[in-house]
ZANU-57354 format. One record per residue: residue in one letter; x, y, z of N, C-alpha, C, O, CB in turn. Coordinates in steps of 0.2 Angstrom, whole numbers, padded with zeros to 4 digits, always signed. Glycine has a CB too. Layout:
! residues N
AXYZXYZXYZXYZXYZ...
***
This chain:
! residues 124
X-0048-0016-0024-0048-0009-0023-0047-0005-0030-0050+0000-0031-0042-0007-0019X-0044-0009-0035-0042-0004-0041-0051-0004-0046-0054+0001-0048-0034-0008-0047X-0053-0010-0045-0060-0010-0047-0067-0004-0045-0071-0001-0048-0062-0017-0044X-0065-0004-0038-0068+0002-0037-0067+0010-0037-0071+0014-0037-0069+0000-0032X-0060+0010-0037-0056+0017-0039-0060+0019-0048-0062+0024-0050-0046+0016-0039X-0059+0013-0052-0059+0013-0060-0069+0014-0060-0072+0018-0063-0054+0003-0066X-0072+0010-0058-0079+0010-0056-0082+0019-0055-0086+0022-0058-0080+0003-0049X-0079+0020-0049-0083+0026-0044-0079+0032-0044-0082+0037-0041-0084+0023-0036X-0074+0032-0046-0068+0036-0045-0064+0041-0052-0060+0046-0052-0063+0031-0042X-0067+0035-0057-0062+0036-0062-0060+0043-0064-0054+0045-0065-0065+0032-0068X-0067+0048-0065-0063+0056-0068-0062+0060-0062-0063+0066-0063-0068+0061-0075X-0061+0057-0057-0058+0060-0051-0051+0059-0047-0049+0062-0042-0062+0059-0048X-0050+0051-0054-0042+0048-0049-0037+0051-0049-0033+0047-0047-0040+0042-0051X-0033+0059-0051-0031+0062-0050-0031+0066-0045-0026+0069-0042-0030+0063-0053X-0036+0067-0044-0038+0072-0037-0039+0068-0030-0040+0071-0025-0047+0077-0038X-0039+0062-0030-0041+0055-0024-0035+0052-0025-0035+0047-0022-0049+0048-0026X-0029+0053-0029-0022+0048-0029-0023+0049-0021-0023+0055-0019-0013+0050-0034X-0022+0040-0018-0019+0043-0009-0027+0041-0006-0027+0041+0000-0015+0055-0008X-0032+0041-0010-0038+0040-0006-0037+0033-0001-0036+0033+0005-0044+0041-0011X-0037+0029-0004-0036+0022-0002-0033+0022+0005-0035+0021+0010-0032+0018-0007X-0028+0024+0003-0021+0025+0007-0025+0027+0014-0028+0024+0018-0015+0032+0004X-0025+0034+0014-0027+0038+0019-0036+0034+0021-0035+0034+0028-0028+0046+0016X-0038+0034+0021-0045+0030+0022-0042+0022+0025-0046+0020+0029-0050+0029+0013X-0038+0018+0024-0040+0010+0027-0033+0012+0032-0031+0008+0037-0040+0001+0020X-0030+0019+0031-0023+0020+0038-0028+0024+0044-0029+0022+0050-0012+0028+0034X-0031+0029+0043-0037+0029+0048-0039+0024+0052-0038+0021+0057-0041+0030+0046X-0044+0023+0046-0049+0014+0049-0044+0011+0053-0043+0013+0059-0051+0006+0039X-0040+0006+0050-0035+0004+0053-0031+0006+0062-0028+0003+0067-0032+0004+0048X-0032+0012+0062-0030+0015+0068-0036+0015+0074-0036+0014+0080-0028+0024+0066X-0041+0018+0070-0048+0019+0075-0048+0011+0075-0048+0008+0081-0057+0024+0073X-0048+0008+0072-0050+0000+0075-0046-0002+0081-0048-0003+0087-0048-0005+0070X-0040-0002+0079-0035-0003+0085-0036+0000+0091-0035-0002+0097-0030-0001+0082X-0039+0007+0090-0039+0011+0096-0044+0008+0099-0043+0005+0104-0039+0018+0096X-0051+0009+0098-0059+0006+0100-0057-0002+0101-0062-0005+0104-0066+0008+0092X-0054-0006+0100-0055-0012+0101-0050-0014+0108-0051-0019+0111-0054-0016+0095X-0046-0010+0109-0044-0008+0115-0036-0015+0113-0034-0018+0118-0051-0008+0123X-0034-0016+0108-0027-0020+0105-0023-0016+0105-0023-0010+0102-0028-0024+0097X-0018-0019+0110-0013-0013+0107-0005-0016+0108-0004-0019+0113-0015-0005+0112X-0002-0015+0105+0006-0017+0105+0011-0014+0112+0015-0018+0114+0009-0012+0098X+0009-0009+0115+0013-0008+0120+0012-0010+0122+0014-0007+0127+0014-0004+0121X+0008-0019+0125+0008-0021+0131+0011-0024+0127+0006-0023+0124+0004-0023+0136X+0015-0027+0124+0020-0032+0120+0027-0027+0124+0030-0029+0129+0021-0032+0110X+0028-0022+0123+0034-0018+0124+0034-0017+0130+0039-0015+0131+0036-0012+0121X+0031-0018+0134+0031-0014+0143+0035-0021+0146+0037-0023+0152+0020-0010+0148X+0035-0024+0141+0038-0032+0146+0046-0031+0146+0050-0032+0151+0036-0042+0140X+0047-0029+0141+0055-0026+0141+0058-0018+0141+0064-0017+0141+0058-0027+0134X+0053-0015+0143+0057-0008+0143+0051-0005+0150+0047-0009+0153+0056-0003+0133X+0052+0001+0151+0047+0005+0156+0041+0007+0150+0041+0005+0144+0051+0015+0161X+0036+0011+0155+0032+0012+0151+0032+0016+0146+0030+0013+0141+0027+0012+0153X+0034+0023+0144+0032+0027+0141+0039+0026+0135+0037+0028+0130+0030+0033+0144X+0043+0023+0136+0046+0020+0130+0042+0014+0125+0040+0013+0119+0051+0017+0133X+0041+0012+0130+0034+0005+0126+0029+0010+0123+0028+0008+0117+0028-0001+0132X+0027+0014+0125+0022+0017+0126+0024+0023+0116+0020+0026+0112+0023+0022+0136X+0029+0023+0116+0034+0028+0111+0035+0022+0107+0034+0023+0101+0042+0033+0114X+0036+0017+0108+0040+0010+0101+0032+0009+0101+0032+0009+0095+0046-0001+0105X+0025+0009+0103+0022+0005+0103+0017+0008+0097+0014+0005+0093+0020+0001+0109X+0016+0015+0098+0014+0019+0093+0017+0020+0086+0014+0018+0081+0015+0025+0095X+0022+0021+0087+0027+0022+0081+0025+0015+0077+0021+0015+0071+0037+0022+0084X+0027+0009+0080+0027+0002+0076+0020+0002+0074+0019+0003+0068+0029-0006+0082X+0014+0003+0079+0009+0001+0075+0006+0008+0069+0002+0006+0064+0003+0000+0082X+0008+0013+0069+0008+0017+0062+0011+0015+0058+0008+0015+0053+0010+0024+0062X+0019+0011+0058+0020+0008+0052+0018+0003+0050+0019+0001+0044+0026+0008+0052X+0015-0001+0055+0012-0007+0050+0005-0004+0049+0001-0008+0046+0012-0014+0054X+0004+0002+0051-0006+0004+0047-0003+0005+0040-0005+0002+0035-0011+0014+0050X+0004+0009+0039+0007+0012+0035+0007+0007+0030+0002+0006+0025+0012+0015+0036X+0012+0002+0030+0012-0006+0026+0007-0007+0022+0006-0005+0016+0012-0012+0030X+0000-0011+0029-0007-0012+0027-0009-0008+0020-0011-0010+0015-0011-0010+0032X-0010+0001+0023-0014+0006+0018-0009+0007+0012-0012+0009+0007-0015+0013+0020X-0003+0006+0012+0001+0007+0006-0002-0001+0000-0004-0001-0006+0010+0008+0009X-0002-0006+0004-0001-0012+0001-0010-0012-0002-0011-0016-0006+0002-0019+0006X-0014-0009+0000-0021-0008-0001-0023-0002-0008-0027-0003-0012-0023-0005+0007X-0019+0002-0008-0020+0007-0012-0015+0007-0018-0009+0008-0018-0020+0014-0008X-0019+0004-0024-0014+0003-0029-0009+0010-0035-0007+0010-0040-0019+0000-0033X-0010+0015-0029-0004+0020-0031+0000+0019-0026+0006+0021-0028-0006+0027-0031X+0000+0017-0021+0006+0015-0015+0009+0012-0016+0015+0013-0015+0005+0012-0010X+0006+0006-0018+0010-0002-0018+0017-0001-0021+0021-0003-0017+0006-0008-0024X+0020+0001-0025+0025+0000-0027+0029+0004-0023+0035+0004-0025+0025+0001-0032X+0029+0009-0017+0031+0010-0012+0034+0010-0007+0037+0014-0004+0031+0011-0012X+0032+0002-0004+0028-0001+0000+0037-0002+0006+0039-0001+0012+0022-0007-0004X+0040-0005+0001+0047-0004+0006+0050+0003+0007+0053+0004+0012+0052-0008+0004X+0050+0007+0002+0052+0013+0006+0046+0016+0013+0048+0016+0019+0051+0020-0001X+0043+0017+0012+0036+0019+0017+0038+0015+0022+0040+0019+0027+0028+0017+0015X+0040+0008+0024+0041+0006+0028+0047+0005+0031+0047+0004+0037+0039+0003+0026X+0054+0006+0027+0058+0008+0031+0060+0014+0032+0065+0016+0034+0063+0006+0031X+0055+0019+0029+0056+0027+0033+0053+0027+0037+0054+0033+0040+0055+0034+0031X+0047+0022+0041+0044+0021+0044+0049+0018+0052+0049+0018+0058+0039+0017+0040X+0052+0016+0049+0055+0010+0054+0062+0014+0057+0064+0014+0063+0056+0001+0050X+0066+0018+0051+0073+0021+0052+0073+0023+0058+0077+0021+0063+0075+0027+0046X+0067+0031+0060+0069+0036+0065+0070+0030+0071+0073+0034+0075+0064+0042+0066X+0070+0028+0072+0067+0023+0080+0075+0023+0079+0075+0028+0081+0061+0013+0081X+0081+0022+0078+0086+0021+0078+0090+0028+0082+0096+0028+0085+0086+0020+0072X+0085+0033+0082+0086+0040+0086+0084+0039+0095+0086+0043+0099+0081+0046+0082X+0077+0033+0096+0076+0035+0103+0081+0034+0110+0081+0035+0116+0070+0032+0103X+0087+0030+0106+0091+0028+0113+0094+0037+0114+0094+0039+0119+0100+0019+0112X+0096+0041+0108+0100+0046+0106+0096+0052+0110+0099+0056+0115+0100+0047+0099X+0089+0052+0108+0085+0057+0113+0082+0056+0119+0082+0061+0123+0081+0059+0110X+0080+0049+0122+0081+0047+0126+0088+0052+0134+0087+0054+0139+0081+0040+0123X+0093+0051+0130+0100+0054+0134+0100+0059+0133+0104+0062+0137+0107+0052+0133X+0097+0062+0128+0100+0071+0127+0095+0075+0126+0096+0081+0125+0104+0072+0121X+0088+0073+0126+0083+0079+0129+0080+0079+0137+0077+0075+0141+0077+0078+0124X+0081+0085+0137+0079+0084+0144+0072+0087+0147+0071+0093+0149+0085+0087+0148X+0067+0082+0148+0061+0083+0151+0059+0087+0158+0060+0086+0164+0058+0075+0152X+0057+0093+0155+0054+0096+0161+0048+0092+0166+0045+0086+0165+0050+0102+0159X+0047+0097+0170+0040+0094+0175+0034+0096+0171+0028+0093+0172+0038+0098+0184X+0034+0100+0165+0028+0101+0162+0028+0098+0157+0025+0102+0153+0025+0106+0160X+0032+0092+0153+0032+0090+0146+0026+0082+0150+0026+0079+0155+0042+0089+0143X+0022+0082+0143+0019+0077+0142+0018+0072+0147+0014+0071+0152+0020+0076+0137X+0025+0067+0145+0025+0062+0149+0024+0061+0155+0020+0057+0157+0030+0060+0149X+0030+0067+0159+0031+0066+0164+0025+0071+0170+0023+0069+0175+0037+0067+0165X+0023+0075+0167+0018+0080+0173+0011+0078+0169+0007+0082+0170+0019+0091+0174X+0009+0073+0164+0003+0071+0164-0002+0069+0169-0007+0071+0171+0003+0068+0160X+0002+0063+0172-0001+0060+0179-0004+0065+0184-0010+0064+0185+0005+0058+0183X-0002+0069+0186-0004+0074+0192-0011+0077+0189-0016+0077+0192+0002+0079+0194X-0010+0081+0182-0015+0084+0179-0021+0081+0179-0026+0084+0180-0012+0086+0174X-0022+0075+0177-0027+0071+0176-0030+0070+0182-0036+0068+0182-0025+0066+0173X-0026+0070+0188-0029+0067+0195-0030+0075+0199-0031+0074+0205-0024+0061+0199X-0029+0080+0197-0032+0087+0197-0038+0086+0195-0043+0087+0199-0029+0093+0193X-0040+0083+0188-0046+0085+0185-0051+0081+0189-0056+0084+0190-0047+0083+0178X-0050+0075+0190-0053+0069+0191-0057+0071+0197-0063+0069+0197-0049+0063+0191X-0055+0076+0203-0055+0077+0210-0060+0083+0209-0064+0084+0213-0048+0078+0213X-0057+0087+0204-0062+0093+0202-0066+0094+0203-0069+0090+0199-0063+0094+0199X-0072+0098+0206-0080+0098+0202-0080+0102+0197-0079+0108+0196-0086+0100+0206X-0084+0095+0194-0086+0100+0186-0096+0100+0187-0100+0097+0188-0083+0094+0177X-0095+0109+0183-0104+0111+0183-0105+0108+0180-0111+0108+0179-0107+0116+0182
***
């Protein structure tokens, strides 16, 4: 990577610090997503779903995070902070889990219904 930053990049590598980064933490996501791989069926074996569903996002951003940090030779030496600020908040979900309280229109829970409104729908 640094070959090609110093090659194609060079009187621009102040204005692209972070390019790397941001470019293979994308990639890395849409791959994941289009190949239809995904972590939260690991988590749904121990927990309900939208917990898995909340660990299985979070985990897989911090390990894109890892990857694109360890990829982009302005990251690298960052690479354990990035990763346990990555990893710390999850230490909060038993906390908010008990003390926010979900309406019938928050995401999680009234998504279901909405979707099977649409589905039933005619659309022009």
């Amino acid at each position: 990577m640094e070959h090609i930053l110093d090659t194609f990049l060079n009187d621009k590598a102040p204005l692209l610090r972070g390019f790397i980064f941001g470019l293979s933490h994308t990639a890395i996501m849409l791959l994941g997503y289009y190949s239809g791989w995904s972590i939260n069926r690991f988590f749904k074996i121990i927990s309900n779903g939208y917990i898995a569903g909340i660990i299985g996002a979070g985990l897989s951003h911090v390990v894109a995070d890892i990857i694109a940090s360890l990829l982009d030779p302005h990251f690298r030496s960052a690479v354990w902070g990035i990763a346990l600020g990555g990893i710390l908040p999850f230490i909060l979900i038993p906390y908010l889990e008990k003390k926010v309280i979900k309406s019938k229109h928050h995401i999680i829970t009234g998504d279901h219904d909405d979707v099977l409104h649409d589905i039933k729908k005619k659309h022009k």
